[in-house]
N, C-alpha and C positions, 0 to 999 in steps of 0.2 A: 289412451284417454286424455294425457294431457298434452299430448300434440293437439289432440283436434282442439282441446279449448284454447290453447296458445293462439291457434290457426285461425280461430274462431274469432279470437279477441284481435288480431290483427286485422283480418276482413273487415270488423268494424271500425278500427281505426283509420282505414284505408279511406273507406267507404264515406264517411265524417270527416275526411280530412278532402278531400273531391267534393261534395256537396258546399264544405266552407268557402272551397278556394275555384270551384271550377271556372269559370270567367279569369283567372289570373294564368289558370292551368293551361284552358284554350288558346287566351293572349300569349302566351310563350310556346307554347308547341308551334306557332306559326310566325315565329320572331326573324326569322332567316331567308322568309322569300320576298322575294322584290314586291312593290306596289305600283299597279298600274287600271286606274279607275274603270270600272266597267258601264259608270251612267244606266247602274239601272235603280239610282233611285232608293235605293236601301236605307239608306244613312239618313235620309229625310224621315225616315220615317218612324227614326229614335226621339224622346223625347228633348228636345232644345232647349236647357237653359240661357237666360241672357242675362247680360251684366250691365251696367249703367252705360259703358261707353259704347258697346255693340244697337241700344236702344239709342242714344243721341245720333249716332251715325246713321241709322235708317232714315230716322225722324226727319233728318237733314234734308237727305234725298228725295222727301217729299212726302214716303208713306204713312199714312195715319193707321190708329185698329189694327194692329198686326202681333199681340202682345197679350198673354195674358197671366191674370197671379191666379196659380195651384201650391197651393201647402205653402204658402207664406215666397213662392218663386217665385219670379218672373220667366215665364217661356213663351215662344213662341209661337201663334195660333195656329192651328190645325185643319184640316179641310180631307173628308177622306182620310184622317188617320193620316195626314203627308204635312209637312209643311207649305204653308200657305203661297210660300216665294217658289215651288217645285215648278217645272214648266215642264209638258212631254210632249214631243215632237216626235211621227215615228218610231214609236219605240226607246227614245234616247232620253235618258230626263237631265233637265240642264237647271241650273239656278237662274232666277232674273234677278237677284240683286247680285251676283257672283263676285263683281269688282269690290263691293261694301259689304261683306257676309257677315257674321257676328265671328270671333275668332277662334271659338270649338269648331266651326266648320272647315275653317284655314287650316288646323291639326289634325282635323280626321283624316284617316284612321290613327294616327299616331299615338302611344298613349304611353303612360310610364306604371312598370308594376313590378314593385318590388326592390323598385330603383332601377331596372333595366329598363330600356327601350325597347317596346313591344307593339304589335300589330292590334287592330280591334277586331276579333273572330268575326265580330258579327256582320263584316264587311265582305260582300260579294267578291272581292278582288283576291280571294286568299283561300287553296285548296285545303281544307280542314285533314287530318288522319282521319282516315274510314272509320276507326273505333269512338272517335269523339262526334260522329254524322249522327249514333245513336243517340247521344244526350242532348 
């Protein structure tokens, strides 16, 4: 009887401790394989913050209307749930501003958690564990 509640109370700690942390838990189980971009476009399709210099440097290059404020942000405008700069060519999706990107794009996937250098799960380029494909 007080194994199972032991067993009991650990499962939920288990359980609570994976729901807190799961995205850090992901980024590290996949911390050790190489990265090599698959161009299919994923990563456009995460929410874009911009920062004052990433917006001057568009601006520069010519584009107007590409920006917009949610919850007090600046990010970048959407088209299709994609970002608006996404270009797809045969199957391949390419950036048209790529040489001028804002500089979370420059970093993706790369990300830091925990204090370690880790991978972004959510990136196509990176074979998840079968166990973590269900959450």
């Amino acid at each position: 009887m007080v194994w199972s509640l032991i067993l009991s109370y650990l499962i939920v700690i288990i359980i609570l401790f994976y729901a807190g942390f799961n995205f850090q838990i992901k980024n590290f189980l996949i911390r050790k394989q190489s990265f090599s971009c698959k161009r299919c476009g994923r990563c456009c399709k995460l929410l874009l913050k911009l920062n004052e210099e990433d917006i001057e440097r568009i601006k520069t290059k010519g584009h107007k209307d590409f920006h917009v404020v949610k919850k007090g942000k600046c990010c970048m405008k959407r088209i299709n749930d994609y970002c608006i700069f996404l270009k797809l060519n045969k199957g391949i999706c390419s950036c048209s501003i790529y040489e001028y990107r804002p500089k979370i794009c420059k970093k993706f996937p790369k990300l830091k958690s925990f204090g370690k250098a880790v991978y972004d799960h959510r990136c196509n380029a990176f074979k998840r564990p079968r166990f973590l494909r269900l959450f």
